[in-house]
C-alpha positions, 0 to 999 in steps of 0.5 A: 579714945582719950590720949594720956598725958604721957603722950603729949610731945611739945609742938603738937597741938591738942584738944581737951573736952571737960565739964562742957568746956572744949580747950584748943592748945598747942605744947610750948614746954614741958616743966620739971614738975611733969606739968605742961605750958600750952598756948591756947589757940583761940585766945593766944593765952598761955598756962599750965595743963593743970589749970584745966584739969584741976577740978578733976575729969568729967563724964565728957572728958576727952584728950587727942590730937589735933589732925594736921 
């Protein structure tokens, strides 16, 4: 079951399933805006939450946490 997103605790790290694309990131911060910065954990970039929802959630999406 996917995790919403007033679940998300900075520090924890994170895996989103959408559209076919699987993003692996940890929670740097939470913005004023309810928005969060994540580092990605395969290529050390970092960005808005946002970014990877913005089209929507596909048939596939899936949010958890990553297990320790």
């Amino acid at each position: 079951m996917a995790l919403s997103f007033e679940n998300i605790r900075v520090g924890k790290k994170y895996i989103l399933k959408n559209y076919g694309e699987k993003a692996l990131f940890q929670v740097l911060e939470k913005t004023a805006d309810n928005d969060f910065r994540v580092k990605d954990l395969q290529t050390l970039e970092s960005y808005m939450i946002s970014d990877l929802i913005r089209y929507g959630k596909g048939k596939d999406y899936d949010f958890y946490e990553l297990e320790k």
